[in-house]
N, C-alpha and C positions, 0 to 999 in steps of 0.2 A: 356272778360278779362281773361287772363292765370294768375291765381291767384298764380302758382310756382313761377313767375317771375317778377308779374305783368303785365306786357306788354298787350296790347290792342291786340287781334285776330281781324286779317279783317275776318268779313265772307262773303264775294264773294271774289273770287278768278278770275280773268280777264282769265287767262290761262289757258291749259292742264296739265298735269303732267309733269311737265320737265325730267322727263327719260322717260317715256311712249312717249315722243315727240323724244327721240334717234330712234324711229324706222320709223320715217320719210322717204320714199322712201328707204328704207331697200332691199326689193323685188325686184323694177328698179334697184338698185347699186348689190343686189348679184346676180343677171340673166343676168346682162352688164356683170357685170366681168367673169361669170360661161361661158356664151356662145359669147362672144364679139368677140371670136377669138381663135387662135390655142393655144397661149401661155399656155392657163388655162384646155386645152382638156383632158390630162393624167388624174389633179389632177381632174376635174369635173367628169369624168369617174369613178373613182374611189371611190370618194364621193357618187356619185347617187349609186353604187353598193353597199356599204356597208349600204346605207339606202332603198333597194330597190323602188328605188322611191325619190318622197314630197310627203308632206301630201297634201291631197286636196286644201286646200287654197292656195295655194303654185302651186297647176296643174292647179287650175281656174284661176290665175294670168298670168301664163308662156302661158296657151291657149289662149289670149289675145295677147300675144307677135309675131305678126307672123311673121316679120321683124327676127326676132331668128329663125326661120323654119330649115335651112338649119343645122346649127350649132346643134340645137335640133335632129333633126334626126340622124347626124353622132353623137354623144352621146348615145341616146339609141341603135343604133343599136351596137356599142359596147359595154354596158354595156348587153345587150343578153347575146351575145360572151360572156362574161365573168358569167353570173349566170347559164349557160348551165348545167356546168360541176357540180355546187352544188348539182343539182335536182338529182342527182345519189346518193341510197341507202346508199353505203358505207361511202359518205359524212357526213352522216348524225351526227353521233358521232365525228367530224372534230372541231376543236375549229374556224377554221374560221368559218365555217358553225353556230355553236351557236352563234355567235358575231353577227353577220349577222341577222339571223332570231328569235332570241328572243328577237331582240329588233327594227325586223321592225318598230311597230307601234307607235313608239315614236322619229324616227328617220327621220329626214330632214334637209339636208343641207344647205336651206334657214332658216329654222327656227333655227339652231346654229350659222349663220352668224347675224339673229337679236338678237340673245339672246346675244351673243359678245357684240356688239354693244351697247346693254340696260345695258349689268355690268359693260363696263368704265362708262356710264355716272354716273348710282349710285355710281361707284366708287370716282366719284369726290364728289357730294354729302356726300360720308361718310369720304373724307377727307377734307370736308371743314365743317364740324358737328367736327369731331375730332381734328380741329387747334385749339380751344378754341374758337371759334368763337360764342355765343348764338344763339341756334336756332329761334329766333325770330326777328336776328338780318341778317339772310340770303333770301335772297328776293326770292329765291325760294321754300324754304322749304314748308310753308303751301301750296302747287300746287300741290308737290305732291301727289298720291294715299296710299291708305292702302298698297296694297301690297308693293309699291317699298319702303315705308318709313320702313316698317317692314325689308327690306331687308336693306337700306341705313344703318342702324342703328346697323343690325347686329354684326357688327366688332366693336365697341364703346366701352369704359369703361364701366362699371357699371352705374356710376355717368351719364356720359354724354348721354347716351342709355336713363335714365329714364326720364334726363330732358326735352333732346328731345320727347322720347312720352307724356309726360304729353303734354307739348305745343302743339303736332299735338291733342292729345284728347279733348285739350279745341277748335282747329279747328273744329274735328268733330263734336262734342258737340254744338258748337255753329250753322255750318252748319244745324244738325237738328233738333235744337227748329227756326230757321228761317224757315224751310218746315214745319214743322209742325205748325207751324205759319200761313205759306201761306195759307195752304192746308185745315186746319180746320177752322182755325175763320175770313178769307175774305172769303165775299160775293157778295164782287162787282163786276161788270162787266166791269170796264170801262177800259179802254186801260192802265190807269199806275197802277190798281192794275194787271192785266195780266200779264204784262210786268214784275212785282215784282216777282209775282207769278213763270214764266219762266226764271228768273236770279236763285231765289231760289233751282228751280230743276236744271240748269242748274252746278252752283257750286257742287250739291251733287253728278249726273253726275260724272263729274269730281273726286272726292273726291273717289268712289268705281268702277270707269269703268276709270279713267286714262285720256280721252280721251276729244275733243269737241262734245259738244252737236250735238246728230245727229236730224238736222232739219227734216229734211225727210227722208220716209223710202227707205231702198235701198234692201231689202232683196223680191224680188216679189214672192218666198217660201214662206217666212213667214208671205208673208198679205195672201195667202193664204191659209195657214194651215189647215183652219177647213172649205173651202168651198167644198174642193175636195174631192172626196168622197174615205173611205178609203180600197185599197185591203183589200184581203181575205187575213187572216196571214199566209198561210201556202208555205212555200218557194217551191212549186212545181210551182208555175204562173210564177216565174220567171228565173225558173234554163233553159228554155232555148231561154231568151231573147237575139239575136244580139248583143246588143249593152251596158247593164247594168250589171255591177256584184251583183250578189243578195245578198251577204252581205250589198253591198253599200247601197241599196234599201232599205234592214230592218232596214238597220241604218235612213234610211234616215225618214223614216217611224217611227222610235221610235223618232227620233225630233221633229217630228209635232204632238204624239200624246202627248208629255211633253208641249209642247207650246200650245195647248190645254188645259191641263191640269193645266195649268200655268193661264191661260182665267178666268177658272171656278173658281180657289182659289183666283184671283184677284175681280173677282165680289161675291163672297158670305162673303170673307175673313175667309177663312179655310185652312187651312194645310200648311198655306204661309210657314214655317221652312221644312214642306218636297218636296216643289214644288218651292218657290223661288229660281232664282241662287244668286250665292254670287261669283264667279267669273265673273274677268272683259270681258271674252269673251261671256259669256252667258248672262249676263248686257246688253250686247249690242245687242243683236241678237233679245231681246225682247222689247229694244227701237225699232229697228227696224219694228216691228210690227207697229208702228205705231197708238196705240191708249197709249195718256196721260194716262187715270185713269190706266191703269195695271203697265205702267211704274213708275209712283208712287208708287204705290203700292212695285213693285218692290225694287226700290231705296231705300223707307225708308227701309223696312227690310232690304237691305243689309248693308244700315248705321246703325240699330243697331246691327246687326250682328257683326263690324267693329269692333263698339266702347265695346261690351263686349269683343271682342279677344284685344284691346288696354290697356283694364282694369287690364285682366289676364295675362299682359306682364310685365305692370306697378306690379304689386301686387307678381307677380314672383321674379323679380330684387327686387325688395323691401324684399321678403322672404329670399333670398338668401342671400345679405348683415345683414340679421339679423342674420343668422344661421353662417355668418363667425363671425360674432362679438360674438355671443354666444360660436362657438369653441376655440376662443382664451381668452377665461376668464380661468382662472387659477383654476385647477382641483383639488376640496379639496373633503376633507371624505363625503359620502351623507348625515352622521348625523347631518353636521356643516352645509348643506347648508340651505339659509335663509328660503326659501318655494323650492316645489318641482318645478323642470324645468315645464314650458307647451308646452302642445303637439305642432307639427306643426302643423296649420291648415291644411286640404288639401282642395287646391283649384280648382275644375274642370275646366278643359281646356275647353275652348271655340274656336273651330278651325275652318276654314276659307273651309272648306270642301263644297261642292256647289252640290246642288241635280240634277242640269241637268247633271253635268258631272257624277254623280256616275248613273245616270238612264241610260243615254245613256251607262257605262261602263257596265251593270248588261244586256241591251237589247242584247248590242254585244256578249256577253258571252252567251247570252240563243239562238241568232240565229245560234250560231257557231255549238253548241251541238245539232240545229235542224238541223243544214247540217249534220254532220257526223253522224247522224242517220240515214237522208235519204240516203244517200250515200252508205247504208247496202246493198239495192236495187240495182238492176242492172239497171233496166227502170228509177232508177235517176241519176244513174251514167252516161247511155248515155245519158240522158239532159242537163246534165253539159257539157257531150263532145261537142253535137250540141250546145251549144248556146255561149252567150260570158267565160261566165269563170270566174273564181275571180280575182281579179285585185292582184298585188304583195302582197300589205299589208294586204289583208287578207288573200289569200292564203297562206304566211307564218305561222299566226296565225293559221286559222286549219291544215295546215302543221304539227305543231311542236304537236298537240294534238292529233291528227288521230290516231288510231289505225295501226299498220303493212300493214294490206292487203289494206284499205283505204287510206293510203300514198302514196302507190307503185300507185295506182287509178290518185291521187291526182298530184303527180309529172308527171304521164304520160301525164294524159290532160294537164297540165303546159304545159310540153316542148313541144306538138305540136302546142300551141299558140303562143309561142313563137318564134319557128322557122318559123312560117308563119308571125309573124310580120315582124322578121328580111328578111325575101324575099322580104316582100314588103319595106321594109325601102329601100333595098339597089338598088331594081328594081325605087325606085322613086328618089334615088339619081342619075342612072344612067341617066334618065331621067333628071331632073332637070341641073345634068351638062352639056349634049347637048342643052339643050334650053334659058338658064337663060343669058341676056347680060352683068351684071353687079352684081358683090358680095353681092349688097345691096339689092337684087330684093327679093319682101316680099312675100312668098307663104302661103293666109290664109286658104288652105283646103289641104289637104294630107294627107299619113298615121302618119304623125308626132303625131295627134291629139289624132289617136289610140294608138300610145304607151303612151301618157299622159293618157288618159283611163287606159291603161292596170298599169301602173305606181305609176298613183296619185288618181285611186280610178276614177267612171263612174257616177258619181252624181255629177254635176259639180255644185249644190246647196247645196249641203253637207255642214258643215261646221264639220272640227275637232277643237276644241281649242288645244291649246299647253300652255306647262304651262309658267307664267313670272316670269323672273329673273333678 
């Protein structure tokens, strides 16, 4: 019951989030449109330049694509052509040049075409919250996730902002005394308490990750995280790997040992607030594991995680309209007033902050500063030259941090990898146009792949989250 309002909360929810469900083939429709054809070549050019690259989730999708082969390659091999000229010294203090590189690692063009995509849908959401419509009265509203509702809600009145959260809080609320319900006090075994059991997690799912319950695991990374055995940390094993960039690697490497990590606090239940995620892409990453008890584990914390940051929203607006009602009382001498003002409370922010993303940000920052140390050395600088390289996105990143003489290092081995991709891109196009019968003819192996490596990062199990909006 939402006691605001009255109105009955359903607590299962049948669906996804209906904005989270805007990103529905998002990927197929922006890589159709990006490489589909000539029409869009300039501005895709263009775009992938200024974000050197996608993010990995976005290279592991488009590596799949190989029906796109042809079009992929004339693209990077022009976007080369065109980041050549950055890697020179004097660029460096260039306004294009800081556009560019201090904000590689947050920039991709598929991922601003989903995020488009996700803020009309909220947008209708928050103007159909804003028509006077009650939010208990819109069949979609309680489907929504924490996040987008927090977002939907943003632009709202005062009034209608809190009425809406209340009503989503008594969803949450309600969603997790039914898991916790499930979870602690059935004991049966028999198919329709399970079945309970699995609608229950599934709504909550839903509710902090956005999305449908993932049946099975799909991450073969992450079922195996803790069986493989883990390198030596020290970035010399792989500065001169063929084929990996070894930032990727340590990244790759500081994910499995948080998922790990994540293992241990799920079975002892310790330090769950520094090791549970609370964003919806690391939600999911540990569904994907594929064992229930951690994903519970999981889940609830992140539902109350939610419902204190819904509390502190609600409790804010509520602060706020007190403190304008308070400015507007009419200002008499302090002797005459009845009792002395009281203080405003302060209320600690409870924020939606997520420990995998800040660990894997904290691992990336410490592997960075363990390249550019090694890279003091001369014997690791030619290991960098022999082996694969850093992929765009992080070679920007220690890019922009390097030291003078470690730059001038850093942009040299760049540009010789570079200029040997673009010989082979353009040696395999030539190729490719004397042999190919038909526009459509799908090529799944070539150097295309390698500039997706060198582009979107060489750990094609990687996962970057991106933030939602």
């Amino acid at each position: 019951m939402d006691f605001a309002t009255g109105a009955t909360v359903s607590p299962i929810a049948t669906y996804g989030c209906w904005v989270c469900g805007a990103r529905n083939h998002s990927d197929r429709d922006y890589f159709l449109r990006a490489f589909g054809g000539p029409n869009h070549f300039a501005a895709t050019c263009e775009a992938v330049t200024d974000a050197l690259g996608f993010c990995s989730r976005h290279g592991t999708f488009l590596a799949t694509q190989a029906h796109l082969s042809l079009e992929v390659t004339k693209v990077f091999r022009e976007v080369i052509l065109r980041i050549l000229p950055l890697l020179a010294e004097d660029q460096f203090q260039q306004e294009r040049f800081q556009q560019i590189f201090f904000s590689a690692t947050e920039s991709c063009p598929a991922c601003w075409f989903e995020k488009r995509r996700v803020a009309r849908r909220a947008g209708q959401v928050s103007r159909l919250l804003g028509s006077g419509l009650p939010a208990n009265e819109s069949p979609h509203w309680s489907h929504l996730c924490i996040v987008h509702t927090l977002v939907a809600t943003r632009e709202l009145k005062p009034e209608a902002r809190r009425a809406a959260l209340v009503h989503y809080a008594a969803t949450l609320d309600a969603g997790a005394i039914l898991l916790d319900e499930q979870l602690h006090n059935a004991v049966s075994a028999d198919v329709a308490s399970m079945g309970s059991r699995c609608a229950c997690l599934e709504h909550a799912f839903k509710l902090v990750a956005g999305e449908q319950w993932l049946r099975t695991s799909t991450s073969k990374n992450a079922e195996g995280a803790t069986t493989e055995p883990e390198p030596d940390a020290d970035l010399t094993h792989t500065l001169e790997h063929p084929d990996i960039c070894p930032l990727c690697n340590e990244h790759c490497w500081a994910r499995r040992r948080w998922i790990r990590a994540v293992r241990l606090a799920a079975k002892y239940r310790e330090e769950e607030w520094l090791l549970f995620p609370t964003c919806p892409a690391h939600i999911r990453v540990i569904a994907e594991l594929g064992d229930r008890g951690i994903t519970e584990a999981v889940i609830q914390h992140a539902l109350d995680v939610a419902r204190q940051v819904l509390r502190h929203e609600i409790q804010t607006i509520e602060g706020a309209a007190t403190a304008f009602l308070e400015a507007r009382r009419k200002r008499r001498p302090r002797k005459q007033w009845s009792a002395k003002p009281a203080q405003t409370r302060r209320i600690r922010a409870e924020s939606m902050r997520c420990p995998g993303c800040e660990r894997l940000a904290i691992a990336q920052d410490r592997s960075i500063g363990a390249l550019l140390n090694l890279l003091r050395e001369k014997r690791h600088r030619d290991a960098l030259a022999r082996g694969h390289g850093l992929c765009m996105k992080h070679f920007a990143l220690a890019y922009v941090m390097a030291p003078r003489a470690v730059r001038a290092m850093l942009a040299e081995v760049q540009r010789h990898k570079l200029i040997a991709l673009e010989v082979e891109l353009g040696q395999w196009l030539n190729v490719a146009a004397t042999t190919r019968d038909t526009d459509s003819m799908a090529y799944p192996d070539g150097p295309w792949r390698s500039a997706l490596r060198r582009f979107c990062g060489s750990s094609p199990d990687d996962f970057i989250s991106t933030p939602y909006s």
